[in-house]
Structures are given as structure tokens and as C-alpha cells.
ZATILO-370410 format. One line per 2 residues: number of its first residue (from 1); their letters; for each residue x, y, z of C-alpha. Coordinates in nm, 4 decimals. Layout:
<recs>
NUM) A) X/Y/Z  ...
</recs>
This chain:
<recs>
1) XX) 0.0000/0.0000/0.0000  0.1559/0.3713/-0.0876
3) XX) 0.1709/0.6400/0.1254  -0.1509/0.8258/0.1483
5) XX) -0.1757/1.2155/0.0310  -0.1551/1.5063/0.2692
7) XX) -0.5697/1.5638/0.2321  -0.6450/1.1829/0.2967
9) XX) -0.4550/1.2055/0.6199  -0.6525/1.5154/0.6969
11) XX) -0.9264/1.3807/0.6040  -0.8575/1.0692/0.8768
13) XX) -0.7729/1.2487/1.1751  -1.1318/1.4166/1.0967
15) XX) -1.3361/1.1329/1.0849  -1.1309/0.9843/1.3913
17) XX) -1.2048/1.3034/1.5891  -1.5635/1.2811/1.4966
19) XX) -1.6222/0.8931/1.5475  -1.4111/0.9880/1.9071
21) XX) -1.6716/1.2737/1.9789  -1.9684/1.0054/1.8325
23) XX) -1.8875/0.7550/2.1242  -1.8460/0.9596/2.3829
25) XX) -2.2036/1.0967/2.3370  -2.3896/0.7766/2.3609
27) XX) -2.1201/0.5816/2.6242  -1.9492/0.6573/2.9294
29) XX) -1.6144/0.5862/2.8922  -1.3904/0.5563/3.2042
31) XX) -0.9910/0.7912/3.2465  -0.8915/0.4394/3.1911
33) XX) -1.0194/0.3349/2.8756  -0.9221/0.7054/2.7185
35) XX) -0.5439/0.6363/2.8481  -0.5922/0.2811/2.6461
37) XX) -0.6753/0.4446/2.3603  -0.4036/0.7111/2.3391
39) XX) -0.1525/0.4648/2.4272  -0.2616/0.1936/2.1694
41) XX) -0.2265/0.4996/1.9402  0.0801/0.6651/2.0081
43) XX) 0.1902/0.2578/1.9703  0.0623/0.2678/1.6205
45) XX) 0.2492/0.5803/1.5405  0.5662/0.4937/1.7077
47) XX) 0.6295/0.1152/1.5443  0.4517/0.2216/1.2085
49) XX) 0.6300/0.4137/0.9312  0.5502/0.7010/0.8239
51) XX) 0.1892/0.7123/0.6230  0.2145/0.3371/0.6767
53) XX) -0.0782/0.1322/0.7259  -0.0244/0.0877/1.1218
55) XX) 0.0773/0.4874/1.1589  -0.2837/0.5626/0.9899
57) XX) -0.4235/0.3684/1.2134  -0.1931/0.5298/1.5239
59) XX) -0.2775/0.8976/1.4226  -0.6559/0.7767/1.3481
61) XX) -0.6773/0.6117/1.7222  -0.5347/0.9165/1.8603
63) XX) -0.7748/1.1740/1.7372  -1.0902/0.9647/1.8224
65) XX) -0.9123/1.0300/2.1703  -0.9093/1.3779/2.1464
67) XX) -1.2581/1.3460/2.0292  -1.3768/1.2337/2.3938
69) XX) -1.1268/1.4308/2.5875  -1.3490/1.7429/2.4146
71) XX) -1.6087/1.5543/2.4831  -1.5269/1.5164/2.8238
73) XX) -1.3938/1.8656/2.8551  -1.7577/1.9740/2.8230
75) XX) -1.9338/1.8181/3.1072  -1.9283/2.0868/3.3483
77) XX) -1.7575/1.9989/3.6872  -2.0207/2.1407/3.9583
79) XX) -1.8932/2.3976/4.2260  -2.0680/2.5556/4.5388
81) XX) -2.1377/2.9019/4.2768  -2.2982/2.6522/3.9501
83) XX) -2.6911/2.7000/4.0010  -2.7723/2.3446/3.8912
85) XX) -2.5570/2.2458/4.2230  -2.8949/2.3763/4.3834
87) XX) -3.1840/2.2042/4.1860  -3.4254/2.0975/4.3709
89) XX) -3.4281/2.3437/4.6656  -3.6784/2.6389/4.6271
91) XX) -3.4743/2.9615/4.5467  -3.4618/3.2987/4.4149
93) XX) -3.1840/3.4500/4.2133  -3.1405/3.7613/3.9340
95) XX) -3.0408/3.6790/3.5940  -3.0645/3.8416/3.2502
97) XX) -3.2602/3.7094/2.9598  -2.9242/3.6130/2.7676
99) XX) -3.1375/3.4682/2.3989  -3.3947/3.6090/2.2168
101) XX) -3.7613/3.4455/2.3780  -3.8942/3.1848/2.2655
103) XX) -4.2367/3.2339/2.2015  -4.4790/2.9354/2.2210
105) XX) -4.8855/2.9753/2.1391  -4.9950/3.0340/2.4927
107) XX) -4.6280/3.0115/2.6842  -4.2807/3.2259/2.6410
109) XX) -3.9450/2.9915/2.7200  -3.6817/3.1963/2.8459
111) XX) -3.3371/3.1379/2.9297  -3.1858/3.2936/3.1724
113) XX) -2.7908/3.3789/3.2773  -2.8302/3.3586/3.6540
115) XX) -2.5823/3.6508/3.7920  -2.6807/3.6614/4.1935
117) XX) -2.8311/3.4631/4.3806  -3.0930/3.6382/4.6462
119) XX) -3.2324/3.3887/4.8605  -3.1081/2.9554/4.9088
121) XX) -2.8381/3.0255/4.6622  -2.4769/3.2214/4.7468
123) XX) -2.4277/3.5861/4.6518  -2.2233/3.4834/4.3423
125) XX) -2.3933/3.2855/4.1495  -2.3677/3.1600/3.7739
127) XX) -2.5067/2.8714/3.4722  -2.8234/2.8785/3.2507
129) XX) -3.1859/2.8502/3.3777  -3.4999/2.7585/3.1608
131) XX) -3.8137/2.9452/3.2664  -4.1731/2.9076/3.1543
133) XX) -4.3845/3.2700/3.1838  -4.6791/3.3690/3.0307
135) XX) -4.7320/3.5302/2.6805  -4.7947/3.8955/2.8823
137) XX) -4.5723/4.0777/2.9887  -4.3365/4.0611/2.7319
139) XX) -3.9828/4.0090/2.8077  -3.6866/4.0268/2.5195
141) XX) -3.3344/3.9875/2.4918  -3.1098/4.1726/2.7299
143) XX) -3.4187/4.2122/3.0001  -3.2864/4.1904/3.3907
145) XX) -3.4965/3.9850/3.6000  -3.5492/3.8222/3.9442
147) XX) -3.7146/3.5297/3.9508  -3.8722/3.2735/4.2016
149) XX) -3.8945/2.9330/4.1799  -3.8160/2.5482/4.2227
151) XX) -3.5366/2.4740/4.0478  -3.5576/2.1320/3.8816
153) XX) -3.2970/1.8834/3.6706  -3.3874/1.8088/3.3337
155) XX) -3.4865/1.4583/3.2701  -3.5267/1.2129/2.9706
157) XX) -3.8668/1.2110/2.8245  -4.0186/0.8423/2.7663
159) XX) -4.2728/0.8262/2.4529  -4.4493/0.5108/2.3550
161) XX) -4.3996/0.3430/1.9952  -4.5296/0.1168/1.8415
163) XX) -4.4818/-0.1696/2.0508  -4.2331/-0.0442/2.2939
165) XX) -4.0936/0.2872/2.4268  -3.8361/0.5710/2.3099
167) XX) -3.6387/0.7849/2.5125  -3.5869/1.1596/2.3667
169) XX) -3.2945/1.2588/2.5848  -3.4371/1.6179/2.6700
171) XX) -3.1920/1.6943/2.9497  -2.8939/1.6274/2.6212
173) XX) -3.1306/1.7899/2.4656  -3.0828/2.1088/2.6879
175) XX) -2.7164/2.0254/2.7558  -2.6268/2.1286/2.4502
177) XX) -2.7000/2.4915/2.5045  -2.5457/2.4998/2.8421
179) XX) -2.8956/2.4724/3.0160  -2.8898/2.2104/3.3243
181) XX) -3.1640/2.3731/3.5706  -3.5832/2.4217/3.5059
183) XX) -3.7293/2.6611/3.7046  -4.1083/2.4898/3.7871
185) XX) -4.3702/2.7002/4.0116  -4.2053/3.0479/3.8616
187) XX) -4.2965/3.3862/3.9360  -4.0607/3.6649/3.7302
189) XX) -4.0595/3.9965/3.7508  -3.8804/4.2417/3.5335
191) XX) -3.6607/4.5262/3.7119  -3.4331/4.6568/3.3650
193) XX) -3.3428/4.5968/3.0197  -3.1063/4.6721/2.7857
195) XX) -2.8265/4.4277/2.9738  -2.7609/4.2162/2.7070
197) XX) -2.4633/4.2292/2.4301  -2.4988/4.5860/2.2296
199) XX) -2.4420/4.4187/1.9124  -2.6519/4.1316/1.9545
201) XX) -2.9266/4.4258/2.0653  -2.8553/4.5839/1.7286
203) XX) -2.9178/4.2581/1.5621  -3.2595/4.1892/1.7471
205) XX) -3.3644/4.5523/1.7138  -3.3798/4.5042/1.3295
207) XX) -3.5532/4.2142/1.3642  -3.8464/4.3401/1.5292
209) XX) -3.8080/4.6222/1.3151  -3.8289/4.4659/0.9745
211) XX) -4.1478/4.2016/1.1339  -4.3199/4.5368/1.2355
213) XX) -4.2806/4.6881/0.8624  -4.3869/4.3852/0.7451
215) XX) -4.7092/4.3339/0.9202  -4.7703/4.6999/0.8010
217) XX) -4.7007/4.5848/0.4673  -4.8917/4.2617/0.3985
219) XX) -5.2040/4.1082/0.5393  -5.2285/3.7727/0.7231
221) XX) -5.1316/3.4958/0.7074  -4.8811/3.6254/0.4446
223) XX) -4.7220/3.8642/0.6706  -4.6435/3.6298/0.9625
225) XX) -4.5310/3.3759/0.6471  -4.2931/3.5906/0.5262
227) XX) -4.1342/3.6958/0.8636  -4.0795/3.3040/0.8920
229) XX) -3.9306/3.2754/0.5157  -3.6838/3.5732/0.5779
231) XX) -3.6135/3.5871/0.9404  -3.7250/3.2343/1.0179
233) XX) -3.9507/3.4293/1.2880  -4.2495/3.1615/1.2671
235) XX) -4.4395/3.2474/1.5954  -4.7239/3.4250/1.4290
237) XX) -4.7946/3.1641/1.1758  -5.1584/3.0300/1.2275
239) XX) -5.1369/2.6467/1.3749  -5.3471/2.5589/1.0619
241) XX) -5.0946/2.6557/0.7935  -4.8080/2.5559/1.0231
243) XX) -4.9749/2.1428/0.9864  -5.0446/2.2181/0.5773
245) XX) -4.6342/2.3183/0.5925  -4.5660/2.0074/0.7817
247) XX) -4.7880/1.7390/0.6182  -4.6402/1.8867/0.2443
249) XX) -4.2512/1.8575/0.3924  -4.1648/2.2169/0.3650
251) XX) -4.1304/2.3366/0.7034  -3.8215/2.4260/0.7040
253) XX) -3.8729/2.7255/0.4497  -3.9794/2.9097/0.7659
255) XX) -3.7333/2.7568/0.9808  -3.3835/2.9127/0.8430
257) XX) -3.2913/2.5617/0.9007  -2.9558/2.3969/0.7241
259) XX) -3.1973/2.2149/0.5020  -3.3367/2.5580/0.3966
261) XX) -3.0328/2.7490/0.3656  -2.8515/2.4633/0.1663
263) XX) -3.1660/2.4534/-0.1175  -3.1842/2.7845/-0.1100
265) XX) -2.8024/2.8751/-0.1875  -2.8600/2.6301/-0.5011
267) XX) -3.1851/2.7708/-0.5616  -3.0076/3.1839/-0.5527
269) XX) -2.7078/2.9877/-0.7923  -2.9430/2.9009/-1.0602
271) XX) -3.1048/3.1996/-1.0457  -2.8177/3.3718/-1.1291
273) XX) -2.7113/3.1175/-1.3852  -3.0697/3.1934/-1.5612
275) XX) -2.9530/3.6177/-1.5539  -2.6100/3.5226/-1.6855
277) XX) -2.4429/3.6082/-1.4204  -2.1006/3.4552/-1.4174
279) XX) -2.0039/3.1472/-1.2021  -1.7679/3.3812/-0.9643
281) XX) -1.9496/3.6463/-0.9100  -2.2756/3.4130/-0.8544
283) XX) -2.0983/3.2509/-0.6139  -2.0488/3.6055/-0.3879
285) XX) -2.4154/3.7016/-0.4483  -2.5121/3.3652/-0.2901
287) XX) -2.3025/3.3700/-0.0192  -2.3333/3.7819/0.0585
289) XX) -2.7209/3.6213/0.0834  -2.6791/3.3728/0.3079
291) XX) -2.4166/3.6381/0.5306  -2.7375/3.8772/0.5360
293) XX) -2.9687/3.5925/0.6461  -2.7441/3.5330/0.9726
295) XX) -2.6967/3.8769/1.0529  -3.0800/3.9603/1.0204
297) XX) -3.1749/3.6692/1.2119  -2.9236/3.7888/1.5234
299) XX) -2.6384/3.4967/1.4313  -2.8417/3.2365/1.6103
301) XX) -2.5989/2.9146/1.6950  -2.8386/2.7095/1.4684
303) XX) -2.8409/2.9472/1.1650  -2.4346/2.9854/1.1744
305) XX) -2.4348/2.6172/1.1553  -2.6959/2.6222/0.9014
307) XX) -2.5379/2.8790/0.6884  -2.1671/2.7356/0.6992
309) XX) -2.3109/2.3966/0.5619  -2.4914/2.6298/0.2649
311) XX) -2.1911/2.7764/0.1853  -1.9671/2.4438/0.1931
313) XX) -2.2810/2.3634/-0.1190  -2.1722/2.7154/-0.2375
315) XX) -1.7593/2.6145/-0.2591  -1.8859/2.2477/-0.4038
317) XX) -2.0810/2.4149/-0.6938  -1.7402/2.6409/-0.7121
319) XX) -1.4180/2.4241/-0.6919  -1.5437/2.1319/-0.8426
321) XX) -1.2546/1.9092/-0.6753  -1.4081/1.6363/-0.4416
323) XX) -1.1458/1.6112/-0.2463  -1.1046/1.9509/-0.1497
325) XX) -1.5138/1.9887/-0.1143  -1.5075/1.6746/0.1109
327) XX) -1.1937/1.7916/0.3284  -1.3900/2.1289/0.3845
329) XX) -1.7559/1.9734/0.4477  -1.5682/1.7535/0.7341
331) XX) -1.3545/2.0073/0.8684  -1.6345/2.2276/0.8849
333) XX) -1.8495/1.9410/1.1320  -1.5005/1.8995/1.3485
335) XX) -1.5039/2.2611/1.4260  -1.8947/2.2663/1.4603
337) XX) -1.7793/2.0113/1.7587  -1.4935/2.1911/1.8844
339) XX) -1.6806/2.4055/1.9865  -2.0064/2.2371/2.1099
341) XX) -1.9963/1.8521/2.0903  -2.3012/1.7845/2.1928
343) XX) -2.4490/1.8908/1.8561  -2.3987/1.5791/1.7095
345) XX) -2.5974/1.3312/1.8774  -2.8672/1.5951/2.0182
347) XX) -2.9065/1.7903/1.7607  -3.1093/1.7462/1.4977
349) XX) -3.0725/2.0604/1.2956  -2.6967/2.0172/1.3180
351) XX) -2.7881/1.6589/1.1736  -2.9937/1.7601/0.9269
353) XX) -2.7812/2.0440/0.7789  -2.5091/1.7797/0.7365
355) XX) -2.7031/1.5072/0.5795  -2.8672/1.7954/0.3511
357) XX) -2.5292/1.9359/0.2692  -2.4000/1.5571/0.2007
359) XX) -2.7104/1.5112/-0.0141  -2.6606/1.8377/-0.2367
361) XX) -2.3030/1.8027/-0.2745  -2.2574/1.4035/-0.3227
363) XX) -2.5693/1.2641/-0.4512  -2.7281/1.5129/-0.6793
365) XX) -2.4186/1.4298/-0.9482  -2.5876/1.0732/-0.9849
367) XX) -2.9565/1.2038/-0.9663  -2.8898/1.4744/-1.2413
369) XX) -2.8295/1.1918/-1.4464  -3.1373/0.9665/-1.4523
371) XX) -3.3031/1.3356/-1.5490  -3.1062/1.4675/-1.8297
373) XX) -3.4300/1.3607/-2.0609  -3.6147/1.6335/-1.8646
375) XX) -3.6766/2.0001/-1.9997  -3.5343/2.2716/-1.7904
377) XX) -3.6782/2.5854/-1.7701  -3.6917/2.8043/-1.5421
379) XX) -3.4192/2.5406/-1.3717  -3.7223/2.3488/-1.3141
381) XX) -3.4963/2.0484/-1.3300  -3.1931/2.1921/-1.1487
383) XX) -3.4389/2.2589/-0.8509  -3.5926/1.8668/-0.8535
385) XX) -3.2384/1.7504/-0.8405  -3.1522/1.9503/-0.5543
387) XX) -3.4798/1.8794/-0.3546  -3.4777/1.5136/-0.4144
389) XX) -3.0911/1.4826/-0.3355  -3.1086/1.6565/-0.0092
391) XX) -3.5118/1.4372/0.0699  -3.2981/1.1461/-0.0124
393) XX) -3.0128/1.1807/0.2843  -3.2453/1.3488/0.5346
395) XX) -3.5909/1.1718/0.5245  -3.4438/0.8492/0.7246
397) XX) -3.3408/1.1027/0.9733  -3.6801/1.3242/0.9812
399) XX) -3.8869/0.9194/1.0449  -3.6523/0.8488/1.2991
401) XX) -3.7130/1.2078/1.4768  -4.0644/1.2745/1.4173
403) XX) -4.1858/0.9608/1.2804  -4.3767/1.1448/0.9807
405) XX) -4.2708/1.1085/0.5792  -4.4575/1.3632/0.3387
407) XX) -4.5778/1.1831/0.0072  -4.6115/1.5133/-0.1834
409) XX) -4.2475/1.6342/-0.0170  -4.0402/1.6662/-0.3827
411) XX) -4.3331/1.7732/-0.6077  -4.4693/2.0351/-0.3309
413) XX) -4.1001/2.1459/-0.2960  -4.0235/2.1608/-0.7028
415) XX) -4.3268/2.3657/-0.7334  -4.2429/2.6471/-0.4620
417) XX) -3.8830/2.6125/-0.4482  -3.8185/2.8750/-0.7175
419) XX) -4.0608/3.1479/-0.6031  -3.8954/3.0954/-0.2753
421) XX) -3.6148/3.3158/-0.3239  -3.8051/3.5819/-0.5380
423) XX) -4.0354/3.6250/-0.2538  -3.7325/3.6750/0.0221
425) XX) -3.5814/3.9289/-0.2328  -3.9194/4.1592/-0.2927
427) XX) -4.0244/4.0899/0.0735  -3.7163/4.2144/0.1585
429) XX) -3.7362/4.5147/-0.0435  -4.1152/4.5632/0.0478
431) XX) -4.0694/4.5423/0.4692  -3.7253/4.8366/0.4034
433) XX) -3.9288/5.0320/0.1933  -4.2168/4.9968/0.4718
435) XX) -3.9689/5.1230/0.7495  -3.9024/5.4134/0.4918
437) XX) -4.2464/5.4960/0.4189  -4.5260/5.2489/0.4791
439) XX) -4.7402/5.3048/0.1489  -4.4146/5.2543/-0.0323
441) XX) -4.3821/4.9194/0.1300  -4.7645/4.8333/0.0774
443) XX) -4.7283/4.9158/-0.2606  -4.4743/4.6859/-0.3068
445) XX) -4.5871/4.4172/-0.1067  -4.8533/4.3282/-0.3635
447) XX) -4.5668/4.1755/-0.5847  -4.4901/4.0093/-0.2422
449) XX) -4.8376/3.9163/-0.2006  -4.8940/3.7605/-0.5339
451) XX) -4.5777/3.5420/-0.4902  -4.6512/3.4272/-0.1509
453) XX) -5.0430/3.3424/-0.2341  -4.8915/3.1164/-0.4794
455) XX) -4.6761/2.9290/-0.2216  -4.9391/2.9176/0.0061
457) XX) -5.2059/2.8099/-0.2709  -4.9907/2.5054/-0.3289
459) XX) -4.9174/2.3885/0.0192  -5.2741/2.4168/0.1508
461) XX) -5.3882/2.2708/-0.1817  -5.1503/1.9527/-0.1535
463) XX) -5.1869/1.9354/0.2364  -5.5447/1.8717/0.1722
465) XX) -5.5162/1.5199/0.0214  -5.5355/1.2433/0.2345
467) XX) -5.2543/1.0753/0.1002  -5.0585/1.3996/0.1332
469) XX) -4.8409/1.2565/0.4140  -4.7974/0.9167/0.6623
471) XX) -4.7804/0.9328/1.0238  -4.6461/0.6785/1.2548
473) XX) -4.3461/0.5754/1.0697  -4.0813/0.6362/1.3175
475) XX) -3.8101/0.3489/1.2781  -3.5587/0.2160/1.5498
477) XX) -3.2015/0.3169/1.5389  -3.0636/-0.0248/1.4508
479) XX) -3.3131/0.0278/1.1115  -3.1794/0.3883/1.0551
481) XX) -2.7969/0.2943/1.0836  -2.9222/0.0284/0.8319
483) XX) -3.0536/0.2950/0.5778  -2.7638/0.5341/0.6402
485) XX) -2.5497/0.2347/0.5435  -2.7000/0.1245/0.2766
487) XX) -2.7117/0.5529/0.1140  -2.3626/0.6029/0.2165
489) XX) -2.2337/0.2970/0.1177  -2.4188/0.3342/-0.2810
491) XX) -2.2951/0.6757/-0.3074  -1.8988/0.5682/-0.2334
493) XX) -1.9676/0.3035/-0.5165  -2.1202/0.5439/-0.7706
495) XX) -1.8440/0.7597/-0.7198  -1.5676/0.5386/-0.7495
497) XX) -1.7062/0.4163/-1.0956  -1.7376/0.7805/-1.1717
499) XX) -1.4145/0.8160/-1.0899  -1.2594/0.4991/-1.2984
501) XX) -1.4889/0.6122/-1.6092  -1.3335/0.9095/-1.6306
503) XX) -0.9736/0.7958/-1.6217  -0.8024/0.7778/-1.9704
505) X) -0.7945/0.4158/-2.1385
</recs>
């Protein structure tokens, strides 16, 4: 066996890092069994020669080790001054409202960034508290607070299925935002505001800004849609059209979620293909677009995720070498779990951005291909390739979470897929012109209007057939590993027969 290239040994100690971080998350692993590990790698390294089978596997062994060390390195170690050190006791404590609310139909989650404790809890006190208020009074980002309550350790929620039970690790769940204490039997009451990060204010403050313009702008339910589509700000959206988005598979076009962001930074590419715009500077429209959509949204954790996997699809669509577009698409996840590892077991947007991204960049190659006989204008085509690419790598995932596959999923998504970013762009332009002067954005907003009633014509019209979508279909893990397998596995063979056709004879 030769020595393998710089990028494949890259590419190892990524995938060792990753499968290191992957068994930590689901096992406990004991100091001793992480010292076995490095020291059966630094064996492999030390008797191996270089780039030689056994040092592979050395420097492979030793970065699935310093994939639990990180792992480990993120359980925090509880002191007297950690608030989840108290849960359990009754207690009251100040804290600022350190993320935007999340606003629920009758309920507002808020997490809090406990600062002092003022009665059961030390002066000094610090760590992440979840808190269930009412809609009214409203709270936001950045709002000081004392609050009273039981606090309370997250636990594992147990669900029946089928003919047994599943456990949706909701204290992981939590974990993975720092969050280890609920507050039950709350009382909060607001004494300032304005404590949070200035930028982040900034961020927010345009937000709420361009959603106020917007409902001045456009009637309902297209107003509240379109807050969703840009800003992924979905808590106005009637319950109704929420179920018609879910039953048709395209909730995530009001979620910003990686799935989104990845179809739509294909989507904005063969857009400007279509205006003749060339390759390069298509490629710095899409991703200035998908910069916009993180700053708008206030940088969310989720959406930086989200975008980073829609522009890895941006710099596949762009470089064109695999190698490179693979290094960068698994480099990308490593640092994703540098910095939080949790993501990827408890995490499914992480998940599903990856899979997405894997889909678009991997699989669409060999789907393009059964549909060359296909006419494409308007990119109709292009866009069915793209949706059924990244359906294909993510629907195994979405039964296993939510235990719910949409029928009508591709066709519903080839039909409003390209409308998608036309109505971001004029909605856009109709909720600034609206902050300018609001007749100027209503006028406007009946190009936004017209494109939107489409969407929404198609998804209530599709949602409506019984057949539109199946419920209970969540599978068992052993089954989804099975799938995964079996996608991953066809996709490495496709390509390496690509790869052999195209060498010379």
C-alpha cells in the first residue's frame, strides 16, 4: 500500500475526531479506557512508518481520543457558585434574559444567565436557567430579571412506539445549550433591560423592526409567512398553515434551518445562472445572501451552523474538486464540535444540515443523471435535483425524529422552491421600503403578495389530500444505521465508478 496524500490524512484524523466525539455521546467511557486508547495509538504511530498502514491507524486512534477528551472537557464539573448544584431546593436568584424568547402559542421559554443569587443560593452565582412565563408581559433579549422558583434537573422524556418505548434525551437535549436547571412554580418579575450584548441588541432591534414593517405591509397569514421565510420568525404563523407546511414537507422554508439554507443557496445559484451572471461572481451574491440571512436573524448558533453547511454547497458548486469539497464539508463538522460537541448526537438541525449538505453536494451528481431527458426551464430540473438529493439523505433522519414522511415532499417542494427566493428578495425590499415609508412598502408588497399566495395556494392545496403525508413511521435506530449504510455505502460506489470512467484508457 503507498503512502496516502496530505488531504487523505486530513481527512482521517477528521473522521477519527468525529467517530471519538460520536462515542463519547452515547457511552461513558472511564480515564482508563481514554489512556488505552491514546496509548494503543501513540503505539501505532511509534512502530509504524511514516503514512504506513499501522501509523494511519496510530494517528486515526489518537484523534478519536481527542474526540472524547473534548467531549469530556464539556461536562461541566459542579462547584458551590454553579446554580444546577442547587436544583431541587426552592430559590430565588437575578439573571438576565441572555437569547432572544422563545415564544410558544400560549407560553414564552426563556433562558436565563443567573448573575446573583438572592435567597437559598450564594451571593455569586452563575449557569443557565430555563423558565416558563406567560405570553404577557413581554420580556426580550437583554431584560434583567429576578425570579422565584423550584429549580428542577432536566430529565429524559419516555414516549411510547409502536410496541415499545423511546427515550428523547431532553436533558442532552438542553445540555447542549449549556442549560442544566428548570425553574417549575415560577414567578418573574422584570426590574431593567437593555443588559444584554450591544451588538446582539442591534441585531434583534432590526428584527423586530423589519417584522413590524412587514405586518404593516402585507395582510395575514402572508405577513407572519414571510417573517418566517426571511427571518425564520415563525411564531405568528396560524397552527393551521403551520400542519399544511408540515404534512407537504416544507417546514423548514420558515425555519432558516440547514436544510433551507442549503436549497436555497442552489436555488439563488441558478437563479443567477438563468440572468447570466457569471459562475464567480454568482458565487459572492449567494453567499453575501446567506451572510445577510445570519446577521438579520441575530447569528443564532443554529443558523451559523446552518449557513456554513450552505456555503460548503456554495464552494462544491465552485471548486469542483471532491477532495477539497469533502476535506472542507468535514472540517467544517469537526469545528462545529470543537466548539459544542453535543451537537452531534442531540441535535437534529446540526444533523440535518449535514445530511442535507451531504445530499446536495454528493448525490445530486448521480440524480442529475437519470433526469437529463427532462426540460429545464426556469431550472425546473436543477431545482428537482436539488430537492430530491437533499429528501434522499435526510428523510431516514426526519422518520426516525418525528416519525412522519410527506408523500407530496419533492413535487410540493419543485413547485415552490423557485418562487422561494423571489419572494425573500421583494419581501425584503417591500418590509425596508415599509420602514421608509409604509405606502411605499404596501405598494410593493402586492408583488410580495402575489408570490406568496402562490406558495401558500400550493401547500394548503396539496396538504389537503389524504394521502398527502404518513404518520407513525418512526423506525428504530438499529433500522436507521441500516438505511444510512445502505445511502452512504451506494454513493462511495457510484463515485468510485465515476471516478474509474473518467480515467483515460
Amino acid at each position: 500500500m503507498g503512502k496516502l496524500p496530505n488531504y487523505k490524512v486530513f481527512l482521517v484524523i477528521c473522521l477519527g475526531f468525529i467517530t471519538g466525539v460520536g462515542l463519547r455521546s452515547f457511552a461513558p467511557l472511564g480515564t482508563a479506557v481514554v489512556y488505552g486508547v491514546i496509548i494503543v495509538g501513540l503505539c501505532g504511530m511509534l512502530f509504524g512508518h511514516s503514512r504506513s498502514t499501522v501509523w494511519i491507524a496510530g494517528v486515526c486512534i489518537l484523534a478519536c481520543a481527542a474526540g472524547i477528551v473534548r467531549y469530556e472537557l464539556s461536562i461541566p464539573r459542579v462547584g458551590n457558585h454553579d446554580i444546577q448544584a442547587y436544583n431541587g431546593r426552592e430559590v430565588r436568584f437575578r439573571g438576565t434574559v441572555s437569547v432572544e424568547p422563545d415564544i410558544r402559542q400560549d407560553t414564552v421559554k426563556l433562558t436565563l444567565s443567573a448573575s446573583q443569587g438572592l435567597e437559598g443560593l450564594p451571593a455569586q452565582v452563575r449557569g443557565k436557567v430555563l423558565v416558563t412565563v406567560p405570553r404577557y408581559p413581554a420580556y426580550e433579549y437583554g431584560s434583567l430579571v429576578e425570579c422565584s422558583c423550584v429549580l428542577k434537573t432536566p430529565e429524559p422524556i419516555v414516549t411510547d412506539v409502536g410496541n415499545g418505548q423511546r427515550t428523547f434525551r431532553y436533558d442532552q437535549y438542553l445540555a447542549r445549550y449549556g442549560i442544566y436547571s428548570l425553574c417549575i412554580k415560577s414567578e418573574v418579575v422584570e426590574t431593567g433591560r437593555r443588559y444584554g450584548n450591544p451588538v446582539m441588541h442591534a441585531m434583534l432591534s432590526v428584527k423586530a423592526g423589519f417584522v413590524r414593517a412587514v405586518q404593516q405591509s402585507l395582510p395575514e397569514p402572508h405577513a407572519s409567512f414571510l417573517a418566517g421565510l426571511v427571518l425564520g420568525a415563525k411564531r405568528a404563523i396560524p397552527d393551521e398553515l403551520m400542519q399544511s407546511f408540515s404534512r407537504t414537507g416544507t417546514t423548514h422554508i420558515v425555519a432558516l434551518s440547514g436544510y433551507n439554507i442549503t436549497i436555497i443557496a442552489v436555488m439563488i445559484m441558478n437563479v443567477c445562472k438563468r440572468l447570466l451572471i457569471p459562475r464567480k461572481k454568482a458565487f459572492w451574491v449567494s453567499l453575501g445572501a446567506i451572510g445577510f440571512f445570519v446577521a438579520i436573524t441575530g447569528a443564532q448558533a443554529s443558523v451559523v451552523r446552518a449557513a456554513v453547511m450552505g456555503m460548503l454547497v456554495l464552494l462544491a458548486t465552485q471548486a469542483g474538486r471532491m477532495s477539497r469539497v469533502t476535506n472542507s464539508l468535514v472540517f467544517a463538522a469537526v469545528a462545529m464540535l470543537m466548539w459544542n460537541p453535543r451537537i452531534l448526537a442531540f441535535d437534529a438541525g446540526f444533523q440535518l444540515s449535514f445530511l442535507a449538505t451531504v445530499g446536495l453536494v454528493y448525490a445530486s451528481p448521480h440524480i442529475e443523471r437519470l433526469f437529463r431527458w427532462m426540460p429545464n426551464p426556469f431550472e425546473f430540473r436543477a431545482n428537482l435535483v436539488a430537492t430530491l438529493s437533499a429528501t434522499m439523505m435526510t428523510l431516514p433522519l426526519i422518520m426516525y425524529q418525528f416519525g412522519r414522511m410527506s408523500v407530496v415532499a419533492p413535487l410540493v417542494n419543485v413547485l415552490i422552491l423557485p418562487m422561494v427566493p423571489l419572494a425573500m428578495a421583494f419581501g425584503f425590499i417591500a418590509g425596508v421600503c415599509a420602514i421608509v415609508w409604509v405606502p411605499l412598502g404596501q405598494a410593493v408588497g402586492w408583488v410580495v403578495w402575489l408570490v406568496l399566495g402562490y406558495i401558500l395556494f400550493i401547500v394548503r392545496t396539496f396538504a389537503q389530500f389524504s394521502f398527502s403525508s404518513i404518520d407513525s413511521l418512526r423506525i428504530q435506530t438499529s433500522l436507521l444505521a441500516i438505511l444510512y449504510c445502505v445511502l452512504f455505502g451506494t454513493l462511495l460506489v457510484l463515485s468510485r465508478r465515476k471516478k474509474r470512467a473518467s480515467l483515460p484508457v
